[in-house]
C-alpha positions in Angstrom: -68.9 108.5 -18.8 -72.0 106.4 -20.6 -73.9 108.5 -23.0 -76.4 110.3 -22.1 -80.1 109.6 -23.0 -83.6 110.3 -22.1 -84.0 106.7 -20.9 -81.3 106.7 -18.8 -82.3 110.2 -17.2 -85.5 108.6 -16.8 -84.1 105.6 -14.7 -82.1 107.2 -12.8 -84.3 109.9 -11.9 -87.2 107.0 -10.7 -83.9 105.8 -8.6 -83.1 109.0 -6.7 -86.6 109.9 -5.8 -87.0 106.3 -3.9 -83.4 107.1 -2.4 -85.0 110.1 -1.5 -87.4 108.6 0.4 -85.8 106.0 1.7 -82.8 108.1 3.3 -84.9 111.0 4.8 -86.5 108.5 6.9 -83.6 105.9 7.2 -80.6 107.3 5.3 -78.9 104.9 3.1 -79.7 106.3 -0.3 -76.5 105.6 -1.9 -77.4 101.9 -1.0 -79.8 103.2 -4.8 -78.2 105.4 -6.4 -74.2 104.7 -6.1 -75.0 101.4 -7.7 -77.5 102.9 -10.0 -74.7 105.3 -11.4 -71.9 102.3 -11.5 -74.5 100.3 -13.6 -75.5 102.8 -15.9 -71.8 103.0 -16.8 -70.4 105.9 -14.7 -66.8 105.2 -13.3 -66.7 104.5 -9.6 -64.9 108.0 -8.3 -67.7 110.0 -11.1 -70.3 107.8 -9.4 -69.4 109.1 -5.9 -69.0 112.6 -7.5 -72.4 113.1 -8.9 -74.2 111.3 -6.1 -72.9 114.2 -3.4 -74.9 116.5 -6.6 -77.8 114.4 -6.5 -77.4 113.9 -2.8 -77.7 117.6 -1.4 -81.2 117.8 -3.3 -82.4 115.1 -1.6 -80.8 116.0 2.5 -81.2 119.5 2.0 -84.9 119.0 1.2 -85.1 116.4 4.3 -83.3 119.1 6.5 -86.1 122.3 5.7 -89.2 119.6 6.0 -87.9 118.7 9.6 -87.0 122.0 10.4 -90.4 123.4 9.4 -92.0 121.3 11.9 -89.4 122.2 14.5 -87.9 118.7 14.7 -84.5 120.8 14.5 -83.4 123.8 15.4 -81.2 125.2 12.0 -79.4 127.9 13.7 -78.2 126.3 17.1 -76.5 122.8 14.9 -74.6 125.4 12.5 -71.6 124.6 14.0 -71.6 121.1 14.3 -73.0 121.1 10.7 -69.9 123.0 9.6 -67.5 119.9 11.5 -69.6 117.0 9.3 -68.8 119.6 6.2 -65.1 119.8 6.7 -65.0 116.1 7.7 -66.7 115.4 4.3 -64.5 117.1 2.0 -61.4 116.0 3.9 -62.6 112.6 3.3 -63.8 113.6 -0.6 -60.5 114.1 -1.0 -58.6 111.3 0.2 -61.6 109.3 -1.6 -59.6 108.9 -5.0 -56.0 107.9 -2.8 -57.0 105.3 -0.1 -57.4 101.7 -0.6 -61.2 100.6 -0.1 -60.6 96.8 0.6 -60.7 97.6 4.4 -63.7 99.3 4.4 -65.6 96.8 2.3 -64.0 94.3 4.7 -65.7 96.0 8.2 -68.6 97.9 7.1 -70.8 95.0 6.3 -70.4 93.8 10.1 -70.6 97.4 11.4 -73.8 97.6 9.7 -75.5 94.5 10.8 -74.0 95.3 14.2 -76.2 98.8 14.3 -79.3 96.5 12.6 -79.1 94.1 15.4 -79.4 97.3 18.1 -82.0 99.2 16.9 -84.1 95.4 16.0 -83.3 94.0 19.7 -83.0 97.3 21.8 -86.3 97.7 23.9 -87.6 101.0 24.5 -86.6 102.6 21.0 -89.3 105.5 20.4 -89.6 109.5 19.9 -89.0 110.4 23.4 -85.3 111.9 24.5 -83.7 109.8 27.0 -80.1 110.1 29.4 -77.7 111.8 27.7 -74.0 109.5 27.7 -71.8 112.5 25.9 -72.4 116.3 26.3 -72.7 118.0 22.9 -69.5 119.9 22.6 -66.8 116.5 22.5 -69.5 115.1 20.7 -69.7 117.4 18.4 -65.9 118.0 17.8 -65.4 114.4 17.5 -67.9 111.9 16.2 -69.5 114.6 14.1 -66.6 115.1 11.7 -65.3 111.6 12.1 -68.3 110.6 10.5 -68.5 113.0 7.8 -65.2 112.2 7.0 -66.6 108.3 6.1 -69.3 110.0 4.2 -66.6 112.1 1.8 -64.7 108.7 1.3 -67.2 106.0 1.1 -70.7 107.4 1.8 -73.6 104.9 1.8 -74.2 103.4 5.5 -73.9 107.4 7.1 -77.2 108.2 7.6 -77.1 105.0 9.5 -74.1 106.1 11.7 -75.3 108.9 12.4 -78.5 107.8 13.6 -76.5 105.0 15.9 -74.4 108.2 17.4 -77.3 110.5 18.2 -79.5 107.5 19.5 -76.7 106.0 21.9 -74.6 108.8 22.6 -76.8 112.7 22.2 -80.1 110.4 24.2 -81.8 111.9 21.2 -85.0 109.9 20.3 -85.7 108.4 17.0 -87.4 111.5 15.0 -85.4 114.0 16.9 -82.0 111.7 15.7 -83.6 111.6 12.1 -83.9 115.5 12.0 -80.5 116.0 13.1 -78.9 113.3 10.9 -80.5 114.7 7.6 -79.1 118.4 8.8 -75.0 116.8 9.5 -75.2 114.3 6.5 -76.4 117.6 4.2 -73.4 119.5 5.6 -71.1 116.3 5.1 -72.3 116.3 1.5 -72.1 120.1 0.9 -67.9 119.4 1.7 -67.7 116.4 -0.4 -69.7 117.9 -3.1 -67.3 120.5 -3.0 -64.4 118.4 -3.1 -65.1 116.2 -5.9 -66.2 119.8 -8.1 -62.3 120.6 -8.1 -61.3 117.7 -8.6 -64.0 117.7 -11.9 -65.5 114.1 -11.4 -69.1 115.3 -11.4 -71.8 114.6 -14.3 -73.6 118.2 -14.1 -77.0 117.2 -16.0 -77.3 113.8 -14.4 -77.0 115.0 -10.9 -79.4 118.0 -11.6 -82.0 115.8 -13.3 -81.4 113.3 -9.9 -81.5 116.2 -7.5 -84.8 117.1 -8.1 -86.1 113.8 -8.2 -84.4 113.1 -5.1 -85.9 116.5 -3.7 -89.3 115.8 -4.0 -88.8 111.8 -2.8 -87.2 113.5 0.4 -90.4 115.4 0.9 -92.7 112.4 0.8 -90.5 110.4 3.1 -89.8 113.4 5.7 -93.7 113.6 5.6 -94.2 110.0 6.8 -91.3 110.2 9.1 -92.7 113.1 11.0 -96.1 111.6 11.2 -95.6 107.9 12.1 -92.3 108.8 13.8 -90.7 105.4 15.6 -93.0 102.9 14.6 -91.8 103.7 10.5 -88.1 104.8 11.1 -86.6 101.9 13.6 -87.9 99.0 10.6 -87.0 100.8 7.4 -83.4 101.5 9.2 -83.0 98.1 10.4 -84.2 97.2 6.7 -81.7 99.7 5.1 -78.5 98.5 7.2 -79.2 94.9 6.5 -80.0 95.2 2.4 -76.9 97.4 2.6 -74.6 95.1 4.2 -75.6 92.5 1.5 -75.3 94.9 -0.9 -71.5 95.2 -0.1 -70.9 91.4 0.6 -72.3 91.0 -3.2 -70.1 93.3 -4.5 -67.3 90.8 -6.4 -64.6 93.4 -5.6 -65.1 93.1 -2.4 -62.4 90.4 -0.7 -65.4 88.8 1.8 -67.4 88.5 -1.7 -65.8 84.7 -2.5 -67.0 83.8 1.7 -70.6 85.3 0.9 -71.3 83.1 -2.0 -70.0 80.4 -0.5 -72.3 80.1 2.4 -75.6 80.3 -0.2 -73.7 77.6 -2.1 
């Protein structure tokens, strides 16, 4: 763990509160602040740790802005948001024992894959539309499936979510925004929890974070819920695509030789 100083408080707090933002209209936060922590100094499994800290600041603060304006309905998702929460901490704990090279391997092309839908699809706005799978298998399967990716890996599940409830719940794109920020809190909740007995979390950065990340969550959920569509389907088309390079970068991942080589 890097020492800890004003300064580096400082930048990391300016980080969270634009990941904030970012991910209560988009998701894809950790694309900022999992990076931010690993460059600062922070070992990759404390990284992850603290950033579920920092994290439920900043979707818990997303969650009660969309909820205030009856974008979701708290009460009726409890269930589902208790799946994404055991999903997350399952996955939180297998974080530290599976090997990542396969998921640095597929996620980039997932990702691109969901950027190319929501920038080709026609039709993408706020309105509901035909609903392909009812919510109970939905929610007893892709729910926790996907929580479980946020425990292990994390960054890219705000975006996942958003493909599922889109494609599969017929939600439109602020109703799908609400309900992501309301699972991908619960999914953090059980990794958070997870990675506190394990003892991998940095207590004052992720506090200092948090609240940064709060109050960037609030400014984004703001914009979200008053330009709707028109903001969201960009920034997460934006967001997949800066985090799929992000990942291909990234010289421990095995693509990372293939990806310099093509802007060689």
């Amino acid at each position: 763990m890097p020492e800890i100083t004003l300064q580096l408080l400082a930048i990391l707090a300016i980080a969270a509160f634009f990941a904030g933002m970012v991910d209560s209209i988009a998701g894809g936060g950790g694309l900022i602040t999992v990076p931010a922590l690993l460059l600062v100094g922070f070992a990759p499994v404390e990284a992850l740790g603290t950033n579920k800290l920092q994290g439920l600041f900043g979707s818990g603060s997303a969650t009660l802005a969309y909820a205030q304006k009856g974008h979701v309905d708290l009460r009726r998702q409890l269930p589902f948001a208790a799946l994404a929460g055991v999903g997350g901490a399952l996955g939180a704990l297998l974080a530290t024992m599976l090997p990542g090279e396969w998921l640095q391997i597929v996620l980039p092309f997932l990702l691109v894959t969901i950027a190319l839908y929501f920038l080709l699809k026609p039709n993408l706005d706020d309105l509901d539309r035909a609903q392909r799978v009812p919510p109970f298998p939905f929610g007893l399967t892709v729910v926790p499936l996907i929580g479980f990716y946020d425990g292990v890996f994390g960054p890219g599940t705000g975006s996942f979510f958003m493909l599922a409830f889109v494609t599969l719940a017929g939600y439109g794109m602020l109703k799908a925004t609400a309900h992501t920020k309301l699972l991908n809190f619960a999914s953090n909740v059980g990794g958070f929890l997870a990675f506190m007995l394990v003892g991998v979390i940095a207590w004052k950065v992720g506090l200092v974070m948090g609240v940064a990340q709060f109050l960037g969550a609030r400014v984004g959920a703001a914009l979200a819920i008053r330009v709707g569509a028109k903001l969201i389907r960009p920034l997460l088309v934006l967001t997949c695509t800066a985090l799929a390079i992000r990942l291909l970068a990234d010289e421990r991942n095995p693509l990372h030789v293939y990806f310099v080589g093509w802007f060689s």
